[in-house]
C-alpha positions in Angstrom: -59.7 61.1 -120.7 -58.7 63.8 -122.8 -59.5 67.2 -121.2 -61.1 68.8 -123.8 -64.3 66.3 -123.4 -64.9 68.1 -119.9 -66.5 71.1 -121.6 -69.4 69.2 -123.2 -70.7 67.8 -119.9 -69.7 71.5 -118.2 -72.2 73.3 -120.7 -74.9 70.7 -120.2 -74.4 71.7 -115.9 -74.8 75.3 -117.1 -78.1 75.9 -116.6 -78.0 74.7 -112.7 -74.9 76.7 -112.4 -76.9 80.0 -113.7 -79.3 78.9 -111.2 -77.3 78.4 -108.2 -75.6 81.6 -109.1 -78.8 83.6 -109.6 -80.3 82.0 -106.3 -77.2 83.6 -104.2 -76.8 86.4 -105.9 -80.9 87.6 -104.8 -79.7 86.8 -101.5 -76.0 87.9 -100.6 -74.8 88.1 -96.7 -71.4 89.2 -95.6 -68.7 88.4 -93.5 -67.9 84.9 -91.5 -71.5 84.2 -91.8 -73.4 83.0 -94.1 -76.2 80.6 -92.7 -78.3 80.5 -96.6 -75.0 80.7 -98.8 -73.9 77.5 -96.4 -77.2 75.3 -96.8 -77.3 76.2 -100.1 -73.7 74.3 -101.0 -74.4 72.0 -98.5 -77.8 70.6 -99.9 -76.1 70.9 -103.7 -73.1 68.5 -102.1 -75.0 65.8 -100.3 -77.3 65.9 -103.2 -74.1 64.2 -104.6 -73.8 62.1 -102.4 -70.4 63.5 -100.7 -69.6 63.8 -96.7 -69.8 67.5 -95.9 -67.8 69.6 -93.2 -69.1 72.7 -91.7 -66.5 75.2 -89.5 -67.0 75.9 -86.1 -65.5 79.6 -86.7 -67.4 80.6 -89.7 -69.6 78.8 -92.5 -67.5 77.2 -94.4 -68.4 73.9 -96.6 -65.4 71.5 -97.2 -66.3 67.9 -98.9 -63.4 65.9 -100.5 -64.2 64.0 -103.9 -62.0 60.5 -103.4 -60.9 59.3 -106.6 -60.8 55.2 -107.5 -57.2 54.8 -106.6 -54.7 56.5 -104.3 -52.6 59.4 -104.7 -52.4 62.7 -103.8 -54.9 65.7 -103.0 -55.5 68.7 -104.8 -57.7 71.4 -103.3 -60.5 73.7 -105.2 -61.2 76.9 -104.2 -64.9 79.1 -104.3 -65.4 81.8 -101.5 -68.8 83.0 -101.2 -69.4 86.4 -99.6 -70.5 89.6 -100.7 -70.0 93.4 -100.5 -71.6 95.6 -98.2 -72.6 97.8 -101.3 -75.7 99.0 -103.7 -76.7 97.2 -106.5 -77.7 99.0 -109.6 -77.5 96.8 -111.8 -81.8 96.7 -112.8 -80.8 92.9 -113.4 -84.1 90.7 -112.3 -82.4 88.8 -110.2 -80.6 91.8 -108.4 -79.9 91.4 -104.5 -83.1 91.8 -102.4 -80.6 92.6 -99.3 -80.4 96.5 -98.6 -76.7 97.2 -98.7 -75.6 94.2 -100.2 -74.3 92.7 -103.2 -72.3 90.1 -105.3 -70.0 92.4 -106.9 -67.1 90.6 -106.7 -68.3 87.6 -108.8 -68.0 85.3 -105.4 -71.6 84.0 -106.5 -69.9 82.6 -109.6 -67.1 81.5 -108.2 -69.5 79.3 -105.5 -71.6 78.0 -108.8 -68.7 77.1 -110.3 -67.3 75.3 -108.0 -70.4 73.2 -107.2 -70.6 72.4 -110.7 -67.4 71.3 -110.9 -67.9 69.0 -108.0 -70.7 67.8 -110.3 -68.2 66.8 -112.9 -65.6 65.7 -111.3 -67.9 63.5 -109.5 -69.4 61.3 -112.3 -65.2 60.9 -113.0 -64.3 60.5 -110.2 -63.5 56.5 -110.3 -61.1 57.8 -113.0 -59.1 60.5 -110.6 -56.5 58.5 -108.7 -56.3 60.6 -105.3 -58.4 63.3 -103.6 -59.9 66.5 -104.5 -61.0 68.5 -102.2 -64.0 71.6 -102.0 -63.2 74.6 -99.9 -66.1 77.0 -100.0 -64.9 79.9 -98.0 -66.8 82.9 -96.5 -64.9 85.8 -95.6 -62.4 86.9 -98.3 -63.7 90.2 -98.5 -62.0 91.8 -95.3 -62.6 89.1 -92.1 -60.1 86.8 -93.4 -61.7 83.8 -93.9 -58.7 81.5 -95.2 -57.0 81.6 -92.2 -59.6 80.0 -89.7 -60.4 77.7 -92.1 -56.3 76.6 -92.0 -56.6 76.8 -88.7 -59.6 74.1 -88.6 -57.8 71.9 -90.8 -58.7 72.5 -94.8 -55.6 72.3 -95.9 -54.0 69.4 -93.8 -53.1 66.2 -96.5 -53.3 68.8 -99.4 -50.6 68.7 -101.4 -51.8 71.9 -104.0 -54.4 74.4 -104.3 -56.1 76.5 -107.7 -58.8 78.7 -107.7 -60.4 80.7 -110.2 -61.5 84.8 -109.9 -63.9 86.4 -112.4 -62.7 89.5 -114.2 -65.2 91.8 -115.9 -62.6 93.8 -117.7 -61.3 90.4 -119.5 -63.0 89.2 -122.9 -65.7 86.7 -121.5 -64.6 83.3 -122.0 -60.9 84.3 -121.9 -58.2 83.3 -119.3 -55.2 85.0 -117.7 -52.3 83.8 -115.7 -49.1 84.8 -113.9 -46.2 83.2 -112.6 -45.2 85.0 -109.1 -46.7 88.0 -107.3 -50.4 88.1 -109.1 -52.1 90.1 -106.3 -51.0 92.9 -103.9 -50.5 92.9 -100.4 -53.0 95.2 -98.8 -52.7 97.3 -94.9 -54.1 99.9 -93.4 -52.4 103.1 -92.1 -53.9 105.6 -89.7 -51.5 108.6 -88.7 -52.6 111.2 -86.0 -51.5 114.1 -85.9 -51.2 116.4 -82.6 -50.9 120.0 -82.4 -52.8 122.6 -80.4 -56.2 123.5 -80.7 -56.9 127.6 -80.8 -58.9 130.2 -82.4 -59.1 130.3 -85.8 -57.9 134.2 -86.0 -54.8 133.6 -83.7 -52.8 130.3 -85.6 -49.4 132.1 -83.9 -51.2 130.7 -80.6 -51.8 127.4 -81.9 -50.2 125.0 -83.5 -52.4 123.7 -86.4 -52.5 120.4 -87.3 -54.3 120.6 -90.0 -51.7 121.9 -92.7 -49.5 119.4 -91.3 -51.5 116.8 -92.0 -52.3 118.3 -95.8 -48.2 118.6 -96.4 -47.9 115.0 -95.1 -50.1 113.6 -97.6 -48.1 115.2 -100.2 -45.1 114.1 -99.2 -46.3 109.9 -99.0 -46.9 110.7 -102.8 -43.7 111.9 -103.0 -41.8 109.7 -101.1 -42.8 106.2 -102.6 -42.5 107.7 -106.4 -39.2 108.6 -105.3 -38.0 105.8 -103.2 -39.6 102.3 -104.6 -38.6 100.9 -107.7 -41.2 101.0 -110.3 -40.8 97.6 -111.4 -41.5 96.5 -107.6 -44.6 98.7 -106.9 -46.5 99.8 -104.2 -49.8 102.1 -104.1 -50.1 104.8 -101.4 -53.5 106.0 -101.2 -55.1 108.6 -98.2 -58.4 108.2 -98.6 -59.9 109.9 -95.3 -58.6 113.1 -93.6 -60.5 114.2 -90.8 -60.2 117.2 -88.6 -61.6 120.1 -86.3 -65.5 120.5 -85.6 -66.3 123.8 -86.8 -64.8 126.9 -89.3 -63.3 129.2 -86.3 -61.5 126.9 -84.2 -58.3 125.3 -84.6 -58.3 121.7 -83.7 -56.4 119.8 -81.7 -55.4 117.0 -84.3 -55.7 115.4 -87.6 -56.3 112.0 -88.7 -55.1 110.3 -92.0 -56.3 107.1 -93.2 -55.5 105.3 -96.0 -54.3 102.0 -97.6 -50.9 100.5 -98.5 -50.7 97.9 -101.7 -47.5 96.3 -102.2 -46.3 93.5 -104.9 -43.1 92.2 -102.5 -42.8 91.8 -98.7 -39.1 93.3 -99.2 -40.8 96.9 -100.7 -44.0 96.4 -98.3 -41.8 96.5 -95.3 -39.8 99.1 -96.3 -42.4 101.6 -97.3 -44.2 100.7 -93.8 -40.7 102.1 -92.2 -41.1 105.2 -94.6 -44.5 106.2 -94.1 -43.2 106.6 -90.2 -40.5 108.4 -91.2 -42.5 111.0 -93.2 -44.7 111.5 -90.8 -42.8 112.0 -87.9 -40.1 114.1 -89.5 -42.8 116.5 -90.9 -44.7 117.2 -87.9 -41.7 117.7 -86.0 -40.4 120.4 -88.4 -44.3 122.2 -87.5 -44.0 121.5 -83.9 -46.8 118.5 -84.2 -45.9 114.9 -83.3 -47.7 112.5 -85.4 -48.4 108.4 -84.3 -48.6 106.1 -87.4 -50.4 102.4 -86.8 -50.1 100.1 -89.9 -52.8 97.2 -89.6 -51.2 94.6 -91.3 -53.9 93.0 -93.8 -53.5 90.3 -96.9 -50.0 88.9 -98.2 -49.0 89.4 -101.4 -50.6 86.6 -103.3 -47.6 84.5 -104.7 -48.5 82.0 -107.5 -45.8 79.6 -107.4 -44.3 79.2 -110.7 -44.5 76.0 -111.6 -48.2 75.1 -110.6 -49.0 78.4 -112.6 -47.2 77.5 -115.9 -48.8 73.3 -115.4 -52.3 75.6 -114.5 -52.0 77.5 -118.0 -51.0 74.6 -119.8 -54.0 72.9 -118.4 -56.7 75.9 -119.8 -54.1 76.4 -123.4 -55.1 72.4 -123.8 -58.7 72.7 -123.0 -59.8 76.1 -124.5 -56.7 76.7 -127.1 -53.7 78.9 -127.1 -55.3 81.8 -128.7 -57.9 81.7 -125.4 -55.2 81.8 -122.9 -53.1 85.4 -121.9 -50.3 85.6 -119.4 -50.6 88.8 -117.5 -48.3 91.1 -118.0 -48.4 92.8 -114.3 -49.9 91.9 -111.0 -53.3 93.3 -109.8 -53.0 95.6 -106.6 -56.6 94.2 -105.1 -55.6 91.8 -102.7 -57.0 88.3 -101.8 -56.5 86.1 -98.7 -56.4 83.1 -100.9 -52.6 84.2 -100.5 -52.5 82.5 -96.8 -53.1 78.9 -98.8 -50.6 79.5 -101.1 -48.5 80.4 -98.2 -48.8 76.8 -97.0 -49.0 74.8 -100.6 -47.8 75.3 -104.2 -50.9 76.5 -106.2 -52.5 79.2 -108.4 -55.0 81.6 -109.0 -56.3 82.2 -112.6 -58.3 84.6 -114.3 -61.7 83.9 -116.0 -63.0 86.7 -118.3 -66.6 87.3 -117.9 -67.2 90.6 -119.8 -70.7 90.8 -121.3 -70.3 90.8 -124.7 -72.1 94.1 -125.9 -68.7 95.6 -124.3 -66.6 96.1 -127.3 -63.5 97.5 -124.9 -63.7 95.5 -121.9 -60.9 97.4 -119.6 -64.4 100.3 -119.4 -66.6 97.7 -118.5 -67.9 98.3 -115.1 -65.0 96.1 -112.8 -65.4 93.9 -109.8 -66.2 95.7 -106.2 -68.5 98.4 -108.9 -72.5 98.8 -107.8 -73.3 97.9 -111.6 -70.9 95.0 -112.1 -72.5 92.0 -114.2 -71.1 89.0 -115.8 -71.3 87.0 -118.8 -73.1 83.9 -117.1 -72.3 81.6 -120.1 -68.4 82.2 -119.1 -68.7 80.1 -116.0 -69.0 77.0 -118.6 -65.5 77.4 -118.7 -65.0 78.0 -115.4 -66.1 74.7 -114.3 -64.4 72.5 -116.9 -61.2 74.4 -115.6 -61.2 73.6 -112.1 -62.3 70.1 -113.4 -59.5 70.0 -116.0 -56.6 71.4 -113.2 -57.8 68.6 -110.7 -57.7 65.7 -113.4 -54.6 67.1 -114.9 -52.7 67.6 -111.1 -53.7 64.1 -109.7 -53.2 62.7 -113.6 -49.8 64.0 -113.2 -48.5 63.5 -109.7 -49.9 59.8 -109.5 -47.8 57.5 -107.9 
């Protein structure tokens, strides 16, 4: 079967997709989990006829698609939560959850997914191995990737693709990259300790305050001065907090802020830095400061190969001139990293930029309160994670 006949049948599943997508999008939930997201795939997967798998830690969906002969096992990716955010979009089928919203595009990524199954199913005598469906909650912050390794989704798989939306990319369009294609992503909280006093006597006291303000300064300072440009990391205090009232000194200051990093080597080394800084500085004001680094998501690695076979794949389906290799990573982070910790894979880029956009890159991006998508995009969506299955299994046959 030639790959470009899988986007006819994926624009006839379109208007189910829309549907599914729409359906979880009114009704978004967060975390580890998510009860309606969960029957939701599950109902759309027996309706198949497939055996589904529920986690025990968090609700996850897993079904595998077995092909008409043997051979190996590819996995698909979708996770499914949302954002504990607004929505302002005015769209009619806006979230009816207070505080919550699709605004990463994990809503499209689910529908996709499921209508992918949907295709690869009425193939699937064709395929000769195993695909299998990991619906993940979690990716936004609990780490959902993990427990499901843990329970067992990626035992027998041999490689793993997913797909992320991008608003700021021309809808319909897709983008890859070979090695590091997200960031790494901690958290750093530094306390700083002086001596609390009145605010008309500062020789008294020792003020932590200032320190705190010149050590900010100097993490700027430090990483543009100290890690190479071409292997980047972003530094970013977002929270200072100190003292309770305007004529008293406090006793400390309290920095919080995020770490990005494109490589383990300069992540680790700026972790040792940040220490440094910190301590070094409040020593010179008499302070003393404690720094705690809460390790969060790996860099997400695409390994070469599987991303040059994984752009071939979309350059045959959609045409070259549809197909963009990235030309840098993107500092959010993603815990699809942990599988591609444990097998070769990929993640790819699908534009979904409404079209009345003329300049995409000011089109309102993911994690925004008034993010929206070009719903007609996720045609292409599903005949990709279609096409990168066939093509893999096609490929690696024995």
């Amino acid at each position: 079967m030639a790959l470009t006949d899988l986007l006819a049948p994926a624009a006839d599943l379109l208007p189910g997709v829309v549907e599914l997508r729409r359906q979880l999008h009114l009704h978004p939930e967060l975390g580890l989990d998510l009860p309606r997201t969960q029957a939701a795939v599950v109902d759309q997967l027996e309706a198949l006829g497939l055996s589904v798998r529920t986690g025990d830690r968090l609700s996850s969906v897993v079904a595998d698609i077995e092909g008409g002969r043997p051979g190996p096992t590819v996995l698909l990716r979708g996770d499914m939560d949302a954002l504990p955010m607004p929505e302002d979009t005015g769209l009619d089928f806006a979230s009816r959850v207070d505080g919550t919203m699709h605004a990463c595009g994990h809503d499209a990524h689910t529908a996709m997914l499921v209508g992918a199954a949907r295709l690869l199913v009425a193939n699937k005598d064709q395929l000769p191995g195993r695909v299998r469906l990991m619906f993940q909650p979690g990716e936004e912050g609990p780490g959902g990737a993990p427990l499901m390794i843990r329970e067992g989704v990626l035992d027998g798989v041999d490689a793993a693709f997913a797909l992320h939306v991008a608003p700021n990319l021309w809808s319909g369009m897709v983008a890859w990259k070979a090695g590091p294609v997200m960031a790494s992503a901690d958290v750093l909280e530094i306390k700083v300790h002086g001596r609390g006093g009145h605010a008309s006597t500062p020789h008294w006291a020792v003020d932590p305050v200032p320190v705190a303000c010149e050590i900010v300064l100097a993490l700027q300072q430090m990483v543009t001065r100290t890690v190479d440009v071409f292997d980047p990391a972003v530094l970013t205090i977002a929270q200072l907090e100190a003292g309770t009232t305007d004529n008293v000194i406090p006793e400390s200051a309290r920095l919080v802020g995020t770490l990005r990093a494109v490589s383990e080597r300069t992540r680790h080394e700026v972790w040792e830095r940040i220490s440094q800084v910190a301590d070094g500085i409040a020593a010179a004001h008499g302070c003393t400061a404690d720094v705690e680094i809460a390790q969060g998501y790996p860099v997400t690695h695409n390994d070469p190969g599987f991303a040059s076979f994984a752009s071939g794949v979309a350059t045959e389906l959609l045409g070259a001139g549809k197909v963009v290799e990235m030309p840098a990573p993107v500092m959010g982070a993603e815990d699809f990293s942990y599988v591609l910790q444990n097998v070769p894979g990929a993640m790819l880029y699908l534009g979904v930029c409404p079209p009345e956009h003329e300049n995409p890159f000011v089109a309102p991006a993911c994690h925004s309160n008034r993010m929206v998508l070009h719903e007609d995009a996720m045609t292409t969506g599903v005949a990709l994670h279609a096409a990168v299955a066939t093509a893999y299994l096609e490929r690696n046959a024995g």
